[in-house]
C-alpha positions as CSV (number, residue, x, y, z in Angstrom):
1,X,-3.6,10.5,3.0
2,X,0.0,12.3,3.1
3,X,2.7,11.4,1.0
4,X,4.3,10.9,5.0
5,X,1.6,8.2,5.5
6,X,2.3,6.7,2.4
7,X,5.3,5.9,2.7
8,X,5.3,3.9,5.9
9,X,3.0,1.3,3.8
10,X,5.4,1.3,1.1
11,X,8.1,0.8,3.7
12,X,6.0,-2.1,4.8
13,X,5.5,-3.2,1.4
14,X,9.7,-3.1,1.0
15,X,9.7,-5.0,4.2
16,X,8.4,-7.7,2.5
17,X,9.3,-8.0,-0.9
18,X,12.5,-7.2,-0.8
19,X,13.0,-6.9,-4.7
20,X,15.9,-3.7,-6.0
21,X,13.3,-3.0,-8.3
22,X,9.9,-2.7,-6.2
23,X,9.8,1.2,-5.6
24,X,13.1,1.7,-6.3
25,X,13.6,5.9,-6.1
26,X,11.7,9.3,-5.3
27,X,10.8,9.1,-8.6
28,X,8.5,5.4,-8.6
29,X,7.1,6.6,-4.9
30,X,5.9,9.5,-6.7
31,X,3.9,7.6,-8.8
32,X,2.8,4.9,-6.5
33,X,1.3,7.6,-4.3
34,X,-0.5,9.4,-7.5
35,X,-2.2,5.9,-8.2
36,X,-3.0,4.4,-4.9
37,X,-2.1,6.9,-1.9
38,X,-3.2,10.8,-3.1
39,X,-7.1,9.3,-3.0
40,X,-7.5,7.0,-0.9
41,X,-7.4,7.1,3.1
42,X,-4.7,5.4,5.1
43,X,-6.7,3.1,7.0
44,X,-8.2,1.9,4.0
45,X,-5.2,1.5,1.9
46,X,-2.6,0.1,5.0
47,X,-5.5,-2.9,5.7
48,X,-5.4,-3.1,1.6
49,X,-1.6,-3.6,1.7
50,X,-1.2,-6.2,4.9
51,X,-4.0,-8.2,2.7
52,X,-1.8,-8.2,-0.3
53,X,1.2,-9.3,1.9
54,X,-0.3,-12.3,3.5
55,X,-1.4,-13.3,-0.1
56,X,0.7,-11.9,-3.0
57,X,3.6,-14.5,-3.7
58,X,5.4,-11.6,-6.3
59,X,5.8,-7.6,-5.4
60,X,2.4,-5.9,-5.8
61,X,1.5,-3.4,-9.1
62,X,-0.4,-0.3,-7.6
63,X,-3.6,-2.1,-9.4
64,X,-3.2,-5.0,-6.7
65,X,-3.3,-2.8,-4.1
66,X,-6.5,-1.0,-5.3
67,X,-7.9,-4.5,-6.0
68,X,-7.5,-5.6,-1.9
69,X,-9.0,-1.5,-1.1
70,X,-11.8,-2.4,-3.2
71,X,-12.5,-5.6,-1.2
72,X,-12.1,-3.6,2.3
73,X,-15.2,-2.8,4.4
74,X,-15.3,-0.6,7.2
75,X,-15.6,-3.8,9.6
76,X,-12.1,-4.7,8.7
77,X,-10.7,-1.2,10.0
78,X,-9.8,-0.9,13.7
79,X,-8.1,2.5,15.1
80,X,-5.4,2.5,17.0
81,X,-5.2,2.9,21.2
């Protein structure tokens, strides 16, 4: 996925858990996309973070979202109209 894609599930993510500290500069979003978003798709990974939100109490570490992406199956994904 692109660093573009990316970071509309991070802005999700931010959405959410509204923490100063979750992803806090250029610099964290950097990282965050190295771990989770450089390679991985984004249909995968979005349907990985909406899981996390309706579950995760506290902001997610990039190994929670991998966890949910390693639960995904194909069935879960639907492309947009």
């Amino acid at each position: 996925m692109t660093i573009s894609e990316f970071s509309k599930i991070v802005a999700a993510l931010k959405t959410v858990y509204t923490s100063p500290g979750f992803v806090p500069n250029e610099q964290a979003l950097d990282m965050w996309y190295r771990l989770v978003g450089k390679n991985n798709d984004y249909q995968t990974i979005s349907v990985a973070a909406q899981m996390y939100m309706t579950t995760g109490k506290f902001p997610p570490t990039p190994a929670d979202i991998l966890e949910c992406a390693s639960t995904v199956s194909y069935t879960h994904l639907t492309l947009p109209t």
